[in-house]
C-alpha positions in Angstrom: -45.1 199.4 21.5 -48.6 202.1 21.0 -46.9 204.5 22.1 -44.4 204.5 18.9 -47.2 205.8 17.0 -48.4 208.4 19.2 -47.5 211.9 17.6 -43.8 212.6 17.7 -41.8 215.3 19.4 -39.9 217.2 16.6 -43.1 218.2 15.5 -43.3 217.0 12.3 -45.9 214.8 10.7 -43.9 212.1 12.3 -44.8 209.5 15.2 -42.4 209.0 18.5 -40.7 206.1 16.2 -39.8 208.1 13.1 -38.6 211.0 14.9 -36.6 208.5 17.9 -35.6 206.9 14.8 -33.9 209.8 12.9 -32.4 211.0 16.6 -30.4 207.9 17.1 -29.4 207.7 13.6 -27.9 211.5 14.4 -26.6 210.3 17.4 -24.8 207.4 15.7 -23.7 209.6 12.8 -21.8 212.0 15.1 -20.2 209.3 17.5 -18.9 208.0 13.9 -17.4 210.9 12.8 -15.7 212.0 16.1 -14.2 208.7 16.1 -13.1 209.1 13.0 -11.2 212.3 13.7 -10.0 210.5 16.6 -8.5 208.2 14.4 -6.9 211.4 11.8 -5.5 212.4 14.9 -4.1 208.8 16.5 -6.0 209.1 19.1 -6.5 205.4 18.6 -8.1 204.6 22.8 -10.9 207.8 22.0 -11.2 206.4 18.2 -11.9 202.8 19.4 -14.4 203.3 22.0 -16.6 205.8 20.0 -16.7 203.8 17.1 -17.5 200.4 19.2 -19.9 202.5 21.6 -21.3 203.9 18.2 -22.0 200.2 16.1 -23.0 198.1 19.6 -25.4 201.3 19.7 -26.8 201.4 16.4 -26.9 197.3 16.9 -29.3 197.2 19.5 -31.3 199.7 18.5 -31.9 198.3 15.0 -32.4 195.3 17.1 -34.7 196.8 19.5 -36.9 199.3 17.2 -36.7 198.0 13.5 -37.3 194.4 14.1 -40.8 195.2 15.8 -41.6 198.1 13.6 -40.4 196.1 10.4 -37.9 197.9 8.7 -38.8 198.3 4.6 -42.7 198.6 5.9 -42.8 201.5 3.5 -40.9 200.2 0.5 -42.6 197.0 0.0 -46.4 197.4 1.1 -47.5 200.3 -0.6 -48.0 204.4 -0.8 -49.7 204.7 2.6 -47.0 206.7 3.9 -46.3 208.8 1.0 -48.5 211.8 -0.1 -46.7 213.6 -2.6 -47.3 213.0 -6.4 -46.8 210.0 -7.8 -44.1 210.7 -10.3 -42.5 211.8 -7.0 -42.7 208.9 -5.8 -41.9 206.4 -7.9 -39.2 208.8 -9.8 -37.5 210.3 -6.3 -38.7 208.6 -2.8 -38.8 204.8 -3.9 -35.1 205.5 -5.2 -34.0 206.9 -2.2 -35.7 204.7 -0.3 -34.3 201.7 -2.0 -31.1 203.6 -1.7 -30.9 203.7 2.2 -32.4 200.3 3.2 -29.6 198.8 0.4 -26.9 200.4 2.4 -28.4 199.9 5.7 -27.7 196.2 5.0 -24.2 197.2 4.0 -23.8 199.2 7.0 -24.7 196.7 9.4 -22.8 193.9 8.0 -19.4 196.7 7.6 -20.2 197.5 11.5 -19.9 193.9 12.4 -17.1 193.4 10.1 -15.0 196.4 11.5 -15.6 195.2 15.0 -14.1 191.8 14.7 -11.2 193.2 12.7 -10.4 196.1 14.8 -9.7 193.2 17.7 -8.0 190.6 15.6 -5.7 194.1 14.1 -5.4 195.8 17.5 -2.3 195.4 19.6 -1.3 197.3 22.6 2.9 198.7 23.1 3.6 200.0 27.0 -0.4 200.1 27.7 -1.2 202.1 25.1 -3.7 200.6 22.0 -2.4 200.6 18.2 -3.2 198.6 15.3 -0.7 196.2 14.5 0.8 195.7 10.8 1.6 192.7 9.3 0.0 190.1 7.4 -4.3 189.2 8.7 -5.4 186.0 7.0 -8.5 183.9 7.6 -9.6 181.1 6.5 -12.5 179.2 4.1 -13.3 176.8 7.3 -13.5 180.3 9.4 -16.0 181.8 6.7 -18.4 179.1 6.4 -18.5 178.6 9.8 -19.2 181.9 10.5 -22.0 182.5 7.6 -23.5 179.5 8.7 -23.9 181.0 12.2 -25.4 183.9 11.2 -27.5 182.0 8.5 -28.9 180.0 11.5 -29.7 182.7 13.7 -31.8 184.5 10.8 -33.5 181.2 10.1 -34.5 181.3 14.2 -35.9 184.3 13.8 -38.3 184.3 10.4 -39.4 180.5 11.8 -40.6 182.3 15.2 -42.2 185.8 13.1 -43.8 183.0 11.0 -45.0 181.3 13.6 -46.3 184.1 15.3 -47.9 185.8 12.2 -45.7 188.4 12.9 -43.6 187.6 9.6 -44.2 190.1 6.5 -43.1 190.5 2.8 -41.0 193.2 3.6 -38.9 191.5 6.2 -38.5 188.4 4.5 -36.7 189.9 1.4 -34.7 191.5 3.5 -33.2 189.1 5.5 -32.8 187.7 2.3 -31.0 189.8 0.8 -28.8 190.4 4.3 -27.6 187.0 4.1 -26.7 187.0 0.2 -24.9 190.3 0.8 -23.2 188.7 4.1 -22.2 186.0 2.1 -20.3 187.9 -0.7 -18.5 190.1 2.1 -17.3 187.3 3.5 -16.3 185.3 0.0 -14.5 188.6 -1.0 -12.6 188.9 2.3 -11.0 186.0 0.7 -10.9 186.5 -2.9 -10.1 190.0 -2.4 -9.9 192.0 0.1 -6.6 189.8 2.1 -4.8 189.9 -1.0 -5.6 194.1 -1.7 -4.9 194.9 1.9 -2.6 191.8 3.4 -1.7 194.3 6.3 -4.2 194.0 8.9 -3.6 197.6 9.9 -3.8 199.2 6.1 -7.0 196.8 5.8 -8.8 198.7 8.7 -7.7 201.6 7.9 -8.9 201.7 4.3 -12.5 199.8 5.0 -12.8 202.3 7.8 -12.6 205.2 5.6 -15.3 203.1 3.3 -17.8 202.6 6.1 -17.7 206.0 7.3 -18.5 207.0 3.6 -21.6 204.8 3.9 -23.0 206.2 7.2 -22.7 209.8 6.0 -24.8 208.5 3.0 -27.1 206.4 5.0 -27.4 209.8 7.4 -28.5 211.8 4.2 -30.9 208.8 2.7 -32.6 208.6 5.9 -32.5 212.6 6.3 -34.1 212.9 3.1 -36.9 210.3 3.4 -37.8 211.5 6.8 -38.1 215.4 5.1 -40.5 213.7 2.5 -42.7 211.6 4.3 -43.2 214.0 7.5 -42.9 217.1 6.2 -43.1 217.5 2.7 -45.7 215.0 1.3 -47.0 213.7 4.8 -49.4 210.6 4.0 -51.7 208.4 6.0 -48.7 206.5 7.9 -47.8 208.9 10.4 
């Protein structure tokens, strides 16, 4: 992975990672919103493959690229990468920053969450895909069972990074944090959100406008940390 660190190709301050980084997060970012005028204009086939090409997308390559660059690197071990002034910093880029890996947690949690419902709310009349309305329940056995698979598949992971020294600070709290955030999604899907929106289709519908909310932010954060780090206040990172 050297070559993630070699200089990058927006010529910025910024290495190949940064700048593939903020690429695919414009890549995702657009697929998101023309599925999202897909879906203003029912075209629900166009809407449901841009948005599923869109998270399994932005999946794997959080997957593939943050998990061996370790995502937070820059909020959690220090001013290396920031060379501005330090009321800037700790007064504008560490809020930010905060800002955007807070709802890149909630952004990855809402793509998974979208995913499932869009099946379990989907039905298809003469060939042709809709959501369906009526009542979308699921259960407390449903929930833990599903946070408990997740919870065990984080737990793989920080046991092999700590057995491979390959485990930091930074990535610890927030896998943490992940699974505490997972965890109250998922109690107030049932607390909350099944009795607000019983109607499967009115429930996508309404979390979808959400989520979409969230990636424009995230979009911005992520704009606006990438101006100050590479271009702005470049540091030694980078």
């Amino acid at each position: 992975m050297d070559w993630l660190r070699e200089p990058g190709f927006f010529g910025t301050h910024a290495t190949v990672g940064a700048d593939l980084s903020q690429l695919m997060a414009t890549l995702f970012t657009g697929l998101f919103i023309l599925g999202w005028f897909q879906a203003r204009r029912r075209k629900a086939d166009a809407h449901h493959w841009l948005m599923l090409g869109g998270m399994i997308s932005m999946l794997t390559f959080f997957i593939a690229y943050y998990f061996f660059r370790q995502l937070g690197v820059l909020a959690f071990e220090g001013k290396e990468g920031f060379g501005g002034p330090q009321s800037i910093y700790e007064h504008v880029f560490i809020p930010v920053l905060i800002l955007h890996i807070n709802l890149v947690i909630i952004g990855l949690i809402m793509a998974v969450y979208l995913m499932i419902l869009g099946f379990r709310a989907q039905t298809f009349v003469d060939g042709v895909r809709q959501l369906r309305s009526g009542p979308l329940q699921v259960s407390w056995a449903t929930i833990v069972k599903l946070w408990c698979s997740v919870g065990a598949l984080v737990a793989t992971y920080l046991f092999y990074s700590y057995s491979t020294a390959r485990l930091s600070s930074g990535i610890s709290i927030f896998w943490i944090i992940f699974m505490i955030v997972f965890g109250v999604v998922l109690l107030f899907e049932i607390v909350a959100i099944q009795r607000i929106w019983p109607d499967g289709a009115r429930r996508h519908r309404a979390l979808g406008r959400f989520t979409m909310v969230i990636y424009c932010v995230l979009f911005a954060t992520g704009s606006f940390t990438y101006t100050m780090l590479y271009i702005l206040y470049p540091g030694k990172i980078g």
